[in-house]
C-alpha positions in Angstrom: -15.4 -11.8 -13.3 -13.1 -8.9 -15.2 -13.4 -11.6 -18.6 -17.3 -12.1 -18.1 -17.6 -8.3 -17.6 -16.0 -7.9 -20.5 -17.9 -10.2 -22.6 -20.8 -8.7 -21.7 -19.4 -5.1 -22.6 -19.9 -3.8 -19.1 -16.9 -1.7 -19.0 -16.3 2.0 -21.1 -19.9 3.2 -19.3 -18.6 6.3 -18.7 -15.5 6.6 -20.8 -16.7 8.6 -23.8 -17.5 7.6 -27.2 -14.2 8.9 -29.0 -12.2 6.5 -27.0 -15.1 3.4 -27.8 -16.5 3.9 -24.7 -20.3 3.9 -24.0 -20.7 7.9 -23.2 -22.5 7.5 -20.1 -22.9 9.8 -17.6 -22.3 9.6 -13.9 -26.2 8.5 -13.1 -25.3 5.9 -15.4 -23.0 4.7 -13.9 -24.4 4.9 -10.1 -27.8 2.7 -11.9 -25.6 0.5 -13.1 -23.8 -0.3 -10.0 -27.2 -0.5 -8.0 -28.7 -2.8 -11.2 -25.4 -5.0 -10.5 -25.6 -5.6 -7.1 -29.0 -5.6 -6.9 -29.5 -8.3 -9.1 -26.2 -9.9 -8.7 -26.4 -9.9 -5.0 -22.7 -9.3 -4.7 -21.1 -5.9 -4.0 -17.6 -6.8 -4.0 -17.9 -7.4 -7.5 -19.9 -4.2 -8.4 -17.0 -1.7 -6.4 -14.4 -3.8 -8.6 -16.1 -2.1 -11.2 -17.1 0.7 -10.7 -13.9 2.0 -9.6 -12.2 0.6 -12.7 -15.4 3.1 -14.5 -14.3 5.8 -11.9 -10.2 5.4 -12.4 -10.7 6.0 -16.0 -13.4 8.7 -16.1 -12.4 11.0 -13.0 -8.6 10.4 -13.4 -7.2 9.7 -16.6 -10.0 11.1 -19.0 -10.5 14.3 -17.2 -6.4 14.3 -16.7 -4.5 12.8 -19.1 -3.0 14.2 -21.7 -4.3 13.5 -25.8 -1.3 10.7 -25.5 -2.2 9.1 -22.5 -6.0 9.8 -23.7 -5.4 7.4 -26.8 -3.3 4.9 -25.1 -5.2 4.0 -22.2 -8.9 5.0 -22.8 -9.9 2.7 -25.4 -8.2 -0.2 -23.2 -10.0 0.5 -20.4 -13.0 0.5 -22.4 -12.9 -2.6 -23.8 -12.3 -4.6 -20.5 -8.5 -5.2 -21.5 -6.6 -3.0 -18.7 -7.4 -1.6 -15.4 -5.9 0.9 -13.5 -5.2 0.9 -9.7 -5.2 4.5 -7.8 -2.0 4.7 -5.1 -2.9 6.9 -2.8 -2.6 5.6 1.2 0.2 4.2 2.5 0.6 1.9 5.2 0.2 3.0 9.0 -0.9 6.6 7.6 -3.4 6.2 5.0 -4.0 9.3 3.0 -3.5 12.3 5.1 -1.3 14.9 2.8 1.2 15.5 6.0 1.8 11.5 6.3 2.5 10.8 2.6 6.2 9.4 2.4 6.2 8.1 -1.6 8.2 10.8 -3.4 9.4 11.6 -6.7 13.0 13.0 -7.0 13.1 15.2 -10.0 16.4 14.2 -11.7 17.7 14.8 -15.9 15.7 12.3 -17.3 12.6 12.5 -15.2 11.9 11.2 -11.6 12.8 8.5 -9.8 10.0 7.4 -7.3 10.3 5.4 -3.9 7.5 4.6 -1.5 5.0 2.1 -0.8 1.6 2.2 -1.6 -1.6 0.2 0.4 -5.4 -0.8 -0.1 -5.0 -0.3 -3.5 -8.3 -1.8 -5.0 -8.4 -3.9 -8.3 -4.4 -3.7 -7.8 -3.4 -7.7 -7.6 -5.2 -7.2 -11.4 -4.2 -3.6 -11.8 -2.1 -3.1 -15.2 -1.2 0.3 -14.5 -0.5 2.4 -11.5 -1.9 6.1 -10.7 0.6 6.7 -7.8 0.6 10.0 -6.1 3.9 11.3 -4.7 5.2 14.3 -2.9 7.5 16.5 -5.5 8.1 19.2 -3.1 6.9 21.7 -0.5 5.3 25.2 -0.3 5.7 27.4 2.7 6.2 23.9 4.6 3.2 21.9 2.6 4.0 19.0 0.8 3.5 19.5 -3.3 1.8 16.3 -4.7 1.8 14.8 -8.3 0.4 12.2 -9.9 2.1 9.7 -11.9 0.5 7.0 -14.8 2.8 3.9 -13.9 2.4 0.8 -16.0 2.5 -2.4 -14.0 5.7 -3.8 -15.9 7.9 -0.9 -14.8 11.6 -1.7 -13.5 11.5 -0.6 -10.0 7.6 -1.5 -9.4 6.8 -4.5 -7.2 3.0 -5.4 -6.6 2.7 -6.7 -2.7 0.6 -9.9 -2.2 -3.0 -9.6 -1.7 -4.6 -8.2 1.3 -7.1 -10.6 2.9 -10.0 -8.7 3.9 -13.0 -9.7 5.9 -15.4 -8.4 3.0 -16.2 -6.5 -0.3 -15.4 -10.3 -1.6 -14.1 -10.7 -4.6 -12.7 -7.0 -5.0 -9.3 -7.6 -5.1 -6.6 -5.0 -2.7 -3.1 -4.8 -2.4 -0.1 -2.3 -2.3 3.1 -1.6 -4.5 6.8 -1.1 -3.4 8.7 1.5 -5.8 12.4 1.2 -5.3 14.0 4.0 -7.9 11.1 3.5 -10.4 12.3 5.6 -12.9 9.8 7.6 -15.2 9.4 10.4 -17.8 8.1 13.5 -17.7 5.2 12.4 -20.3 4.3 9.9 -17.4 2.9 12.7 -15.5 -1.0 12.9 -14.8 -2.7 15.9 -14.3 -0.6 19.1 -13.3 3.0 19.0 -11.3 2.3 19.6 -7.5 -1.4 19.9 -7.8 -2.1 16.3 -7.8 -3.7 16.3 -4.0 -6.6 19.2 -4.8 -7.0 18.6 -8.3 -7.6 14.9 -7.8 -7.2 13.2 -4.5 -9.9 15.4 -2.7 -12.3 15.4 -5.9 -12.2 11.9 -6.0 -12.7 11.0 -2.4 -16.0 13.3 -3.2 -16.7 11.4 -6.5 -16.5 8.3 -4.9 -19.0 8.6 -1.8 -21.6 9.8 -4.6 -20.8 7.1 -6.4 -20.9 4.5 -4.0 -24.8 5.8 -3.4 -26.0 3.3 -6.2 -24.5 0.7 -4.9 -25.7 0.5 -1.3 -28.7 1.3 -2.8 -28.6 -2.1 -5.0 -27.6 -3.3 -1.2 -30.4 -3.1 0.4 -32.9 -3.2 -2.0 -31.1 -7.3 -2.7 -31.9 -7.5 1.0 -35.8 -6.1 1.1 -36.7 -8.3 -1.3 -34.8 -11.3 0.1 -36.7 -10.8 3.2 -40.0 -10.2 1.9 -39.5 -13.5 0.1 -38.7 -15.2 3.5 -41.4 -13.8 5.2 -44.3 -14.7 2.5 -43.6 -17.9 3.4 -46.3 -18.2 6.2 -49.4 -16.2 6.5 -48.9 -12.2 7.9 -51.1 -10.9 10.2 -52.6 -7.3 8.2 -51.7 -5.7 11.7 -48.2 -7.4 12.1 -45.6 -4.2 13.1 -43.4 -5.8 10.8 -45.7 -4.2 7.8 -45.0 -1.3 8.6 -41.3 -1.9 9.2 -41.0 -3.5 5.6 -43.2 0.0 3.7 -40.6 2.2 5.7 -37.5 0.4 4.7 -39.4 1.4 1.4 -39.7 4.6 1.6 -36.6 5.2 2.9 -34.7 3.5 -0.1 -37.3 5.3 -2.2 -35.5 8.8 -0.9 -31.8 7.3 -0.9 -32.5 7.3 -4.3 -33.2 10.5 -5.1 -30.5 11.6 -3.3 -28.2 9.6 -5.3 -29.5 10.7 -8.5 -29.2 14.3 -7.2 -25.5 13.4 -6.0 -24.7 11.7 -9.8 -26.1 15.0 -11.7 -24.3 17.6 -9.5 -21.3 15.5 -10.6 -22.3 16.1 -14.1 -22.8 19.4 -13.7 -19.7 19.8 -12.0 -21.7 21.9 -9.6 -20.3 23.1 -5.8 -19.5 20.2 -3.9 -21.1 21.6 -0.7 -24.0 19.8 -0.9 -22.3 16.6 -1.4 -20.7 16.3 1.7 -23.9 17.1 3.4 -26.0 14.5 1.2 -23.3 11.8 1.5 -23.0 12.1 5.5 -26.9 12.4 5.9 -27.0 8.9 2.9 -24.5 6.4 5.3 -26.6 7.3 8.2 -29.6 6.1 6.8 -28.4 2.9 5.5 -27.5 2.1 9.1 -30.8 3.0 10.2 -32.1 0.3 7.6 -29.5 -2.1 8.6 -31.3 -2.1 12.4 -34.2 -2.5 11.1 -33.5 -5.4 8.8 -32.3 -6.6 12.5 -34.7 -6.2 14.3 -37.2 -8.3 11.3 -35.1 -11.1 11.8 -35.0 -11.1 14.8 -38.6 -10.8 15.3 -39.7 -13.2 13.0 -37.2 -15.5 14.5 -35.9 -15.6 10.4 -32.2 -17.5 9.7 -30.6 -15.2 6.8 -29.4 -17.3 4.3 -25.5 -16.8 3.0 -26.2 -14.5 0.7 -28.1 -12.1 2.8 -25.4 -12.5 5.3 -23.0 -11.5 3.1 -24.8 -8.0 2.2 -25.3 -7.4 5.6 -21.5 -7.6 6.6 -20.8 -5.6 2.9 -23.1 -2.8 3.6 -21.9 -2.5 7.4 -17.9 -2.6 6.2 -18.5 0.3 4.0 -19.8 2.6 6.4 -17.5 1.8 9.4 -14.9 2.5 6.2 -16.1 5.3 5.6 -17.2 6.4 9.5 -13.9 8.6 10.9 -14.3 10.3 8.0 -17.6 10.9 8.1 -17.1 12.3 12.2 -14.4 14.6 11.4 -16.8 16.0 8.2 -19.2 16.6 11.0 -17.1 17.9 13.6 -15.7 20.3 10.8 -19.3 21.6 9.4 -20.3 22.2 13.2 -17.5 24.4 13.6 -18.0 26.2 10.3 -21.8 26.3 11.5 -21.0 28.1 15.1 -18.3 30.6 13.5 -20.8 31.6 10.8 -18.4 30.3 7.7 
């Protein structure tokens, strides 16, 4: 799908014009992603990419240096590379304490060993963004981010990890076994890597992902209006109603996600985020039952495709759920101290 997306020049949206991309802005991109799977009925397809769009825009244009700028933007624009983000690693995901990849500093450069896991787009990935501890302060671990390309001696791409859904988006992880690199290879600045990217992305990326479960379930409303116009409906069918709030509800989720894309634009406090994107995920699962319960009731067989979106939709929020109960736990706290 990377070579159609190409041909249709679906990549660059928000990479900016100096670097031949399309200038787009972050609500741009999040209609986008919702046209695409919307439409397209696939979201697997959709998160490949948008986070290739993401990778590029958040990362290495906001990031990288004029260098890396000119010899990775326009690339990524046109279709012709994409870059990976390495952040978790196996058994311990991303949490800052758990992080084992590091990056000696040594004459030359660095030297970097870990391994890296859940990498999307990486089985396709022609360069790296791998985040590795570079040393501590007052016992925290110092991150910094590093632009590998895929070629490099001491880099070795894992096979690919067979998940249950978000088919076709491609995962898998890297080994670096004394991967040598320079000191222009750094992205970002030394030892800031975690709160000047890893956290802002994590951010970026649950507004983001708005449009698409948006695209989601609007692909399944219609789908199931299209079932059920089948046969006759009685005007005072409960179902009606169920349909018009399932409506309504995307109707808001949408507002919400435009909200989310322009406070990204803005740069704006990301306070408001957290709450919008925990409130968002809730509500999707509230549609999700009741998409349920109008199958079940009209005794309706999804067909593959529906299926499909269903498990999709459901994946990315139990992804996305322990994180979402420690946000909680942690706003309730701040709530009862008066933070």
């Amino acid at each position: 799908f990377r070579q159609q997306m190409t041909a249709q020049q679906l990549f660059g949206v928000g990479i900016s014009t100096e670097f031949n991309g399309h200038g787009g802005s972050a609500r741009s991109l999040a209609l986008a992603g919702k046209t695409l799977v919307e439409y397209g009925g696939n979201i697997g397809v959709a998160m490949s990419w948008l986070i290739h769009e993401m990778t590029a825009r958040w990362l290495i244009m906001f990031w990288g240096t004029d260098s890396q700028k000119k010899t990775y933007l326009p690339q990524l624009a046109a279709g012709k590379k994409t870059a990976s983000f390495a952040v978790s690693e196996p058994g311990v995901g991303a949490h800052p304490k758990h992080i084992k990849t590091t990056a000696e500093k040594v004459p030359d450069g660095y030297l970097l060993n870990g391994e890296k896991t859940y990498l999307t787009n990486g089985p396709m990935a022609d360069l790296f963004i791998v985040i590795a501890v570079t040393g501590k302060i007052a016992g925290k671990n110092r991150f910094t981010g590093f632009i590998i390309p895929k070629d490099s001696p001491g880099l070795e791409v894992t096979d690919p990890l067979i998940l249950p859904f978000l088919h076709p988006c491609p995962h898998c992880g890297i080994r670096l076994n004394n991967c040598r690199l320079k000191p222009d290879q750094i992205l970002g600045t030394s030892g800031s890597a975690y709160p000047e990217m890893v956290l802002p992305f994590r951010t970026i990326e649950d507004a983001m992902m708005m449009g698409l479960m948006i695209g989601g379930v609007l692909f399944l409303l219609r789908h199931l209006i299209s079932i059920l116009n089948r046969n006759p409906i009685d005007p005072d069918d409960p179902l009606i109603r169920d349909l018009a709030g399932i409506k309504c509800t995307i109707d808001s989720l949408a507002v919400i996600s435009d909200a989310a894309a322009e406070k990204l634009d803005n740069n704006d406090d990301n306070d408001l985020l957290l709450s919008t994107g925990l409130f968002f995920r809730a509500q999707i699962g509230e549609i999700l039952k009741t998409v349920e319960k109008i199958m079940n009731t009209a005794d309706m067989k999804p067909d593959h495709k529906m299926t499909h979106m269903i498990n999709d939709l459901s994946a990315m929020r139990r992804i996305a759920e322990t994180v979402s109960k420690l946000k909680l736990k942690k706003l309730g706290y701040s709530l009862l101290s008066g933070d």
